[in-house]
PAPA-132755 format. One record per residue (C-alpha): residue number from 1; residue in one letter; x, y, z. Coordinates in steps of 0.25 Angstrom, whole numbers. Example, Ala and Ser with C-alpha at 12.3 -4.5 7.8 and 13.67 -1.06 7.14 Angstrom:
<rs>
R/1/A/49/-18/31 .
R/2/S/55/-4/29 .
</rs>
This chain:
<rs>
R/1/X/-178/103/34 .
R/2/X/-173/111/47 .
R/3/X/-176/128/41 .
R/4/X/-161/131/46 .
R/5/X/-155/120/37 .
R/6/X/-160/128/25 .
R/7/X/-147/137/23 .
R/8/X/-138/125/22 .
R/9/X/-148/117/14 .
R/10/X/-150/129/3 .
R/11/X/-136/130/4 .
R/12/X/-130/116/1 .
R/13/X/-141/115/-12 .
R/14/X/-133/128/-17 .
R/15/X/-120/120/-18 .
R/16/X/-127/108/-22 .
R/17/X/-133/116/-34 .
R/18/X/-120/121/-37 .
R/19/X/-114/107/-37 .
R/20/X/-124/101/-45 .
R/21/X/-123/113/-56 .
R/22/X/-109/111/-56 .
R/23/X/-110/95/-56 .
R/24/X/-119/96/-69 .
R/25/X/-107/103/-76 .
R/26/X/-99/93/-76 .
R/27/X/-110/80/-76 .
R/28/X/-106/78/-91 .
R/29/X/-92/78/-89 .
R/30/X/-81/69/-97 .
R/31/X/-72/60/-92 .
R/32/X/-62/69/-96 .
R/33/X/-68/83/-91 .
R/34/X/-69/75/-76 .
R/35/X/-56/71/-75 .
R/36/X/-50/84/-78 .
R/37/X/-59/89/-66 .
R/38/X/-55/81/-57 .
R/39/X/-41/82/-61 .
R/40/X/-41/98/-60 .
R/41/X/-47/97/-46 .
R/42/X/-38/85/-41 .
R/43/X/-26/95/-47 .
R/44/X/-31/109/-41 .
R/45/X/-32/101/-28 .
R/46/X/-16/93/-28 .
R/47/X/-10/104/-33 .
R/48/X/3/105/-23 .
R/49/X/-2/120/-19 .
R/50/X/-17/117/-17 .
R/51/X/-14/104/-9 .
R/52/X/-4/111/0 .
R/53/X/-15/123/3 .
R/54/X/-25/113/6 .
R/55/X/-17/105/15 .
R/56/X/-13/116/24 .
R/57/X/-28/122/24 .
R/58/X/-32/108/29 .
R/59/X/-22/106/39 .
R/60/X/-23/123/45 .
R/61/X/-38/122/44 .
R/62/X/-42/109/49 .
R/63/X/-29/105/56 .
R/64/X/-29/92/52 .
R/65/X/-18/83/46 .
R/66/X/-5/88/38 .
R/67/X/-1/97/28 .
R/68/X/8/87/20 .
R/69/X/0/75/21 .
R/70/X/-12/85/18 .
R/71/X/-6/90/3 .
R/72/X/-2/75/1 .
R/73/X/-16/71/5 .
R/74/X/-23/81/-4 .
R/75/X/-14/77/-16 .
R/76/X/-14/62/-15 .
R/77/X/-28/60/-13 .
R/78/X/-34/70/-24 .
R/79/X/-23/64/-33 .
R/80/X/-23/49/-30 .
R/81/X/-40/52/-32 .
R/82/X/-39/60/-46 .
R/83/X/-31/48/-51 .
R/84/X/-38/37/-45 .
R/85/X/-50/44/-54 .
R/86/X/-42/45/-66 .
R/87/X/-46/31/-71 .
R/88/X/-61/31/-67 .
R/89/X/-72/36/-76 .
R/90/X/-84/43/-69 .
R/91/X/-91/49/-82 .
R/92/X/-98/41/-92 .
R/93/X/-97/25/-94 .
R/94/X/-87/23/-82 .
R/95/X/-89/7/-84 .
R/96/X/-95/-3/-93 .
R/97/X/-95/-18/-90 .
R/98/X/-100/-25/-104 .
R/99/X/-103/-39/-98 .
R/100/X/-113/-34/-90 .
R/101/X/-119/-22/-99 .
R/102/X/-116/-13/-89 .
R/103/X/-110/1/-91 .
R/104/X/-109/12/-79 .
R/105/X/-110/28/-82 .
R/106/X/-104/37/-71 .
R/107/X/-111/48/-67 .
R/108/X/-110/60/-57 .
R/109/X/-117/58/-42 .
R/110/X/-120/72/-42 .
R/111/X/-114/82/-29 .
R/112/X/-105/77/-21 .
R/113/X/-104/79/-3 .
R/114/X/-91/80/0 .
R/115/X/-91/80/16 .
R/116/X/-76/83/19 .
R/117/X/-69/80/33 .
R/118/X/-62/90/42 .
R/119/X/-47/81/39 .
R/120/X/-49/81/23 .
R/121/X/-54/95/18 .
R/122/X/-41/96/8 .
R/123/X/-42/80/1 .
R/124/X/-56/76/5 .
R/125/X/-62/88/-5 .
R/126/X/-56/86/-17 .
R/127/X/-54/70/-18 .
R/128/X/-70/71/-16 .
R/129/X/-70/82/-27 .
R/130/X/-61/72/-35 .
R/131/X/-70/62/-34 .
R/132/X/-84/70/-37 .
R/133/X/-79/77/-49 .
R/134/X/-74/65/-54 .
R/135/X/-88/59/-55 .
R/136/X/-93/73/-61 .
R/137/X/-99/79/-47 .
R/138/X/-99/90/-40 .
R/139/X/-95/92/-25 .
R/140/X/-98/98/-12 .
R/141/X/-88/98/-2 .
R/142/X/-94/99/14 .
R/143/X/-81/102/21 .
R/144/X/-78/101/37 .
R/145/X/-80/115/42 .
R/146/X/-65/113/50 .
R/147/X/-60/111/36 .
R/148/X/-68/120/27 .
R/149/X/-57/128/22 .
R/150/X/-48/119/16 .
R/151/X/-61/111/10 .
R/152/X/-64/125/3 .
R/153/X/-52/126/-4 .
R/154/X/-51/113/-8 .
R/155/X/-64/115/-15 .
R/156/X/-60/128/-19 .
R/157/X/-49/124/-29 .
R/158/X/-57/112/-34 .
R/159/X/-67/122/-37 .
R/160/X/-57/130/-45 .
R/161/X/-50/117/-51 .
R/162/X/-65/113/-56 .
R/163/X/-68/128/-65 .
R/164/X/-54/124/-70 .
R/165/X/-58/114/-77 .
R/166/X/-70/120/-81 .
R/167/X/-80/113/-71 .
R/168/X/-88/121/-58 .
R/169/X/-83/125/-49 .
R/170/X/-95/121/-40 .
R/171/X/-90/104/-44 .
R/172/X/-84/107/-29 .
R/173/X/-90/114/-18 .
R/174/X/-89/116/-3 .
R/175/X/-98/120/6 .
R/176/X/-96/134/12 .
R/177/X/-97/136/27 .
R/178/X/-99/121/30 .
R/179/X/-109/115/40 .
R/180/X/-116/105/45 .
R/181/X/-128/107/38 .
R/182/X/-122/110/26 .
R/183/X/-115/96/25 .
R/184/X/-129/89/28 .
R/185/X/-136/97/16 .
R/186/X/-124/94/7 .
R/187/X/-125/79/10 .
R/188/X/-141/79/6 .
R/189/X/-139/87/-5 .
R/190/X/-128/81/-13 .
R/191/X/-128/69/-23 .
R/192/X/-116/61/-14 .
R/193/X/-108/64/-2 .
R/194/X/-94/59/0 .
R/195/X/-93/59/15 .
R/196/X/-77/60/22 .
R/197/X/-77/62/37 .
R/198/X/-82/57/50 .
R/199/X/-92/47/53 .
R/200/X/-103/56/55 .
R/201/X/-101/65/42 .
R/202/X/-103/51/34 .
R/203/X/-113/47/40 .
R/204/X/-121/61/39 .
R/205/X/-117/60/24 .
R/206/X/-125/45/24 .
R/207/X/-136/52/32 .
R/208/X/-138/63/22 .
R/209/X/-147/54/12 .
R/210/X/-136/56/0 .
R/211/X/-127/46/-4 .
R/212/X/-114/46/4 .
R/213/X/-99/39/2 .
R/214/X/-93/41/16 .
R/215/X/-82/35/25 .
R/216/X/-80/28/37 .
R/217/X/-72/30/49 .
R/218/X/-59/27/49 .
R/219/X/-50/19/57 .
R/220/X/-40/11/47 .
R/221/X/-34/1/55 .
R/222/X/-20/-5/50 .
R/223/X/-15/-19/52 .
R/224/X/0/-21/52 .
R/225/X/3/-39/50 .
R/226/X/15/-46/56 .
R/227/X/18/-47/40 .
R/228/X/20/-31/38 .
R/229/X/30/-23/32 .
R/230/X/32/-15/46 .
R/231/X/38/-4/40 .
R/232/X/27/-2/29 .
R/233/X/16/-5/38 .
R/234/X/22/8/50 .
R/235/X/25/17/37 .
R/236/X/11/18/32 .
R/237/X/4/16/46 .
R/238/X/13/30/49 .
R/239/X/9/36/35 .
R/240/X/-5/35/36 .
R/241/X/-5/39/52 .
R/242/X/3/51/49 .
R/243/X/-2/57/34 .
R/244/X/-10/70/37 .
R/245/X/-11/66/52 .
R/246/X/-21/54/50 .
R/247/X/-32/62/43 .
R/248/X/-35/49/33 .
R/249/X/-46/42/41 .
R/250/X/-36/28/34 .
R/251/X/-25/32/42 .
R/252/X/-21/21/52 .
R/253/X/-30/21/64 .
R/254/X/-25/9/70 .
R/255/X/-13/-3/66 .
R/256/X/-16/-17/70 .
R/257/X/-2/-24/71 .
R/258/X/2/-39/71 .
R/259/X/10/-42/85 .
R/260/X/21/-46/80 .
R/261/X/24/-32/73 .
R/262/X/18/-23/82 .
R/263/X/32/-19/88 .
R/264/X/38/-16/76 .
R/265/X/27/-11/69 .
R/266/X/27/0/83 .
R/267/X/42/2/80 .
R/268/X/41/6/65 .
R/269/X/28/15/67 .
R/270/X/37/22/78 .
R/271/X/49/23/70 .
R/272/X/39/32/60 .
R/273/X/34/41/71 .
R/274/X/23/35/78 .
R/275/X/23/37/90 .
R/276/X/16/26/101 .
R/277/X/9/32/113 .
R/278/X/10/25/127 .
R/279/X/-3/24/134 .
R/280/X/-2/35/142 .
R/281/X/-1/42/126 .
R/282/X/-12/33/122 .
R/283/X/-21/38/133 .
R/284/X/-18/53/132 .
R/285/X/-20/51/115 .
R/286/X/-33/46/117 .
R/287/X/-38/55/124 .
R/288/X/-34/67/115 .
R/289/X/-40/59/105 .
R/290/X/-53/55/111 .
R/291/X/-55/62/122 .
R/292/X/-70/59/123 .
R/293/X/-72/45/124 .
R/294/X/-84/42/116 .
R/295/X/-81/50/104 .
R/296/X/-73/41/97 .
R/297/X/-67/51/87 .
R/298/X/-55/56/88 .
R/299/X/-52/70/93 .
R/300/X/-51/80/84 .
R/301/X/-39/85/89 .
R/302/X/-31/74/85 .
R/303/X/-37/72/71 .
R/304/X/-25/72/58 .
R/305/X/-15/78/69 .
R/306/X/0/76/71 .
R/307/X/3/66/81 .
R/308/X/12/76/89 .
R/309/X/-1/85/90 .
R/310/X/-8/73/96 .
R/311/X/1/67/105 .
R/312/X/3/82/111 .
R/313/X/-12/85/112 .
R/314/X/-13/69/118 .
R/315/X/-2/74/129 .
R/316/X/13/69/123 .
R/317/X/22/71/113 .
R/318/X/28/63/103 .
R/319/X/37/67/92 .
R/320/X/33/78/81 .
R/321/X/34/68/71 .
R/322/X/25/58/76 .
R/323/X/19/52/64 .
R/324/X/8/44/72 .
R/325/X/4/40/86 .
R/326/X/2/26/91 .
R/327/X/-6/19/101 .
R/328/X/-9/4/104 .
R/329/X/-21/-1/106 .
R/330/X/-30/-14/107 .
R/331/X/-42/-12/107 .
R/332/X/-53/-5/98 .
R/333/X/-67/0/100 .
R/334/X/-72/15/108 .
R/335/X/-64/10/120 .
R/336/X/-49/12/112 .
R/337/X/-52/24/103 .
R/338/X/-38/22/96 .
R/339/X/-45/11/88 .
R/340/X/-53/21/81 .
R/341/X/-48/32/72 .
R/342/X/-39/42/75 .
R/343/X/-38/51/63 .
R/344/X/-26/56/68 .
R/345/X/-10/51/69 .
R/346/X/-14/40/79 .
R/347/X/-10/27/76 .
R/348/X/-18/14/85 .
R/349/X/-8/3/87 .
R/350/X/-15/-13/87 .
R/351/X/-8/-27/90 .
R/352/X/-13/-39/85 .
R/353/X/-9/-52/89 .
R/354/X/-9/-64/80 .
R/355/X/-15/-66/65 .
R/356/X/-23/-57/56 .
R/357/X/-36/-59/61 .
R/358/X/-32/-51/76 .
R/359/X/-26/-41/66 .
R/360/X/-41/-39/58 .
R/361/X/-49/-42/72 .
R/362/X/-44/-28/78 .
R/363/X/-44/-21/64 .
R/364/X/-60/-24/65 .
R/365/X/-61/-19/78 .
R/366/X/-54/-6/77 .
R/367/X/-63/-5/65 .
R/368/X/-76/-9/70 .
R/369/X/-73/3/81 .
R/370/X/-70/14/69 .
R/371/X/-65/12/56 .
R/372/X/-74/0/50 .
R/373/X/-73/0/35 .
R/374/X/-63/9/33 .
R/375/X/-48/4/33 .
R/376/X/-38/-6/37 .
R/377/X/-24/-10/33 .
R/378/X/-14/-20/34 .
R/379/X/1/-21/32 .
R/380/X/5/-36/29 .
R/381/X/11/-46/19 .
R/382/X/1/-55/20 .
R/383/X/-11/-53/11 .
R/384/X/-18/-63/19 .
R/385/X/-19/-52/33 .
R/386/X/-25/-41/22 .
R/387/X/-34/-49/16 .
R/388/X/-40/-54/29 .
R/389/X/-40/-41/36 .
R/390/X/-47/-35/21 .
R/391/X/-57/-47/23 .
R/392/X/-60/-46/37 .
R/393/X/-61/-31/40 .
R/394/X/-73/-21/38 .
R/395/X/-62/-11/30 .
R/396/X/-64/-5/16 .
R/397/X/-50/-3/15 .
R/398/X/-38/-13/20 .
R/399/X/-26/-8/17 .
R/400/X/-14/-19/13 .
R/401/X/1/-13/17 .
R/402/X/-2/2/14 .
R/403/X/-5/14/23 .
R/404/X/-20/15/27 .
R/405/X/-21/29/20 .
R/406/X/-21/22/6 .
R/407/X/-34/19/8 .
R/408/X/-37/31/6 .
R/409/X/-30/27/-10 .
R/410/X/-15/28/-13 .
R/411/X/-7/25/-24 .
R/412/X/-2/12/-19 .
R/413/X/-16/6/-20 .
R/414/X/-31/6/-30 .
R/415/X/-40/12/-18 .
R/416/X/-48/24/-24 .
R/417/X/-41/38/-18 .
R/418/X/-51/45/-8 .
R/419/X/-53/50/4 .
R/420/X/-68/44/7 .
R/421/X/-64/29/12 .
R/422/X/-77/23/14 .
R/423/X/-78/11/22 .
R/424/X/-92/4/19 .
R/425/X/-103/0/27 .
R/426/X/-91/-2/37 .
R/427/X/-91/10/38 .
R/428/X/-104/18/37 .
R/429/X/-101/18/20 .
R/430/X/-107/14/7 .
R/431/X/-94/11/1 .
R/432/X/-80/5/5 .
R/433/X/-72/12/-6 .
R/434/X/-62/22/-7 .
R/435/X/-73/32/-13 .
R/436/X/-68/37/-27 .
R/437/X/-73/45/-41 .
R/438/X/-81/31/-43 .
R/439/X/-91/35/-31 .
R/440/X/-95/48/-35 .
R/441/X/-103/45/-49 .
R/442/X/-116/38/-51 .
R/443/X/-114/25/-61 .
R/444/X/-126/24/-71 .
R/445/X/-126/7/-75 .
R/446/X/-130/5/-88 .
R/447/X/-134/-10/-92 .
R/448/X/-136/-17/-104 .
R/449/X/-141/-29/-107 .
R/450/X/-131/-42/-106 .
R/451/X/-133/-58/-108 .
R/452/X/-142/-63/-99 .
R/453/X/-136/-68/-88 .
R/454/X/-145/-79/-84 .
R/455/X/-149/-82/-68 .
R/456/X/-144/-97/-67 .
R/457/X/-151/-103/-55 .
R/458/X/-142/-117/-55 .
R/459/X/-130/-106/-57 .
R/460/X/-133/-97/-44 .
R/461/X/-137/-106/-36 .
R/462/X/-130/-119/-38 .
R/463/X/-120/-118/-26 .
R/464/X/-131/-115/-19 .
R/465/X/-138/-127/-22 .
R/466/X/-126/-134/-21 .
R/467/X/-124/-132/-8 .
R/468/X/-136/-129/1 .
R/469/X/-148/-137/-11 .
R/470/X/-160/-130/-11 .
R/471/X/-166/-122/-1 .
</rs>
């Protein structure tokens, strides 16, 4: 170990100490005593007055997003989570399954990473919180430096809400002046570590050597069928690009339309603000966004900004209430950098000829470039186009007629509510889920004896004799 690490190691250990006293405290824990924890935090957190100080704290500090979107963000997600938990049990015998003797006790993992990104330090905190506390662990919350402020008071009333109820305060902590370094030792030294943000912060978090739930890059793609409902399919196309600016890494990347509908697809996202750039606009966009060719991530500058904002910085105006802006494109890979994702109000606009199939070809290959595992869409009537777009793409998520920001859970569908969408091997993860209360306990199986299941050989085997003999 390098001698000038030793301050931030010695440190980390301290609030690893604190956490684990306080983890301890609650290990034995009811059913009843955790959900009323959790409710208590989710409450101090939703609270029309908390949400609305945190919301405008994130957008003054770290200038990203909204202020409406942001207190509807913070209030939907933590509440659409502390439901969602209401009917799982995470204490005690969570599941038994007589038939096969098998019985599974929850059990807590221990202290928690919470690795935080620079566009979620008001939601990201406390739906992590949520979902710790729920499995009776304790947090440790490493915020992005831009962003600390509105992450320290976030935890700071979740620490209050905690000594309400009677719990420590110390369930939920931040690390103080934030660093580098400092996020390395918290990773190596904590029991699990729930990883939101860029590519490289994940992969450092499943570099540390402790186990890791991270997510992928995200470029969700959407394809619009000449069987949509047009109207539906432009309305929440525009809702996902314009909530919060496009902070959601689920938001719309790109829309892969039938031919025949591409026009009137055009007319109806027009009609709700977009705005299509020429490509004189397209050229002048593209480079505001990525003005060094071979970093293929988009400009800061851009990132959960208004469309006017952009489109001013880019060099020409559009209408103050743009809702998002467009540009065509055919073509993905590093050589057309609006393929990949934009994080911002910027919409990619694909044609497809012909059937289905040309539709899912280019969804994979605007993936394959950024995006793969994550999520896809499609707005159709025919279930035959979902299925064989769910069937044929490297997605965790696909998405039937609804915006791409449900992915993230909504109450028009059963995905788990989260913020950590993680896309699979696709993507650099261990898991395709939505991650939830369900990943943050240990499961303990306990197995008792059962009638013998004998091995058959004619039984296992017999299709295999039937059709190849005997090797």
């Amino acid at each position: 170990m390098n001698a000038n690490t030793q301050p931030e190691v010695n440190e980390i250990a301290v609030y690893i100490q604190k956490a684990r006293t306080a983890q301890e405290k609650i290990a034995n824990y009811t059913q009843d005593q955790v959900d009323e924890l959790v409710t208590a935090v989710c409450w101090a957190i939703v609270r029309e007055e908390r949400a609305k100080e945190l919301a405008k704290l994130a957008v003054d500090e770290g200038g990203f997003g909204n202020y409406n979107d942001k207190v509807s963000k913070i209030r939907n997600r933590c509440m659409g989570t502390l439901r969602d938990m209401q009917a799982v049990k995470t204490v005690g015998i969570v599941e038994e399954i007589p038939e096969k003797g098998l019985i599974k006790i929850a059990k807590p993992v221990g202290v928690v990473a919470a690795l935080i990104p620079t566009t979620g330090p008001d939601a990201t905190p406390p739906l992590k919180t949520l979902l710790a506390l729920k499995g009776r662990n304790a947090i440790i919350v490493a915020a992005h430096p831009r962003t600390q402020l509105t992450t320290e008071l976030t935890v700071k009333i979740m620490r209050e809400a905690c000594e309400q109820v009677g719990a420590p305060a110390d369930l939920v902590q931040v690390i103080e002046k934030p660093s580098l370094l400092k996020t390395q030792q918290l990773m190596q030294q904590a029991d699990l570590i729930v990883a939101t943000g860029g590519a490289a912060m994940v992969k450092a978090a499943y570099s540390s050597g402790t186990p890791a739930y991270g997510v992928g890059v995200g470029n969700s793609v959407h394809v619009v069928d000449e069987t949509a409902d047009l109207d539906d399919a432009a309305n929440t196309i525009v809702i996902a690009k314009k909530f919060d600016y496009a902070t959601s890494c689920l938001a719309d990347n790109s829309v892969v339309a039938q031919e025949s509908i591409y026009d009137d697809l055009t007319e109806r996202l027009q009609k709700l603000g977009a705005y299509f750039c020429n490509s004189d606009e397209k050229a002048k966009l593209q480079q505001l966004m990525w003005p060094t060719p071979e970093n293929h991530i988009p400009s800061v500058d851009v990132i959960a900004k208004s469309p006017s904002l952009i489109a001013k910085l880019a060099g020409f105006d559009v209408p103050e209430d743009c809702s998002c802006l467009i540009v065509g494109e055919n073509g993905a890979g590093p050589e057309h950098p609006f393929s990949g994702e934009k994080l911002s109000p910027v919409l990619t606009l694909y044609k497809y000829v012909g059937d289905i199939n040309n539709a899912i070809s280019q969804v994979n290959a605007i993936t394959e470039y950024q995006g793969q595992g994550h999520t896809c869409g499609i707005h159709t009537t025919n279930d035959e186009h979902a299925m064989a777009l769910a069937m044929q793409t490297k997605t965790a998520r696909v998405m039937v007629n609804q915006s791409l920001n449900e992915g993230a859970g909504s109450p028009r569908n059963g995905l788990p509510y989260t913020l950590s969408l993680s896309c699979g091997t696709w993507g650099g993860n261990i898991t395709t889920e939505n991650v939830n209360a369900r990943h943050m306990v240990n499961l303990t199986w306990v197995s008792r004896p059962i009638k013998p299941r004998p091995l058959d050989e004619a039984v296992l085997f017999e299709k295999h004799w039937q059709k190849y003999g005997s090797l």
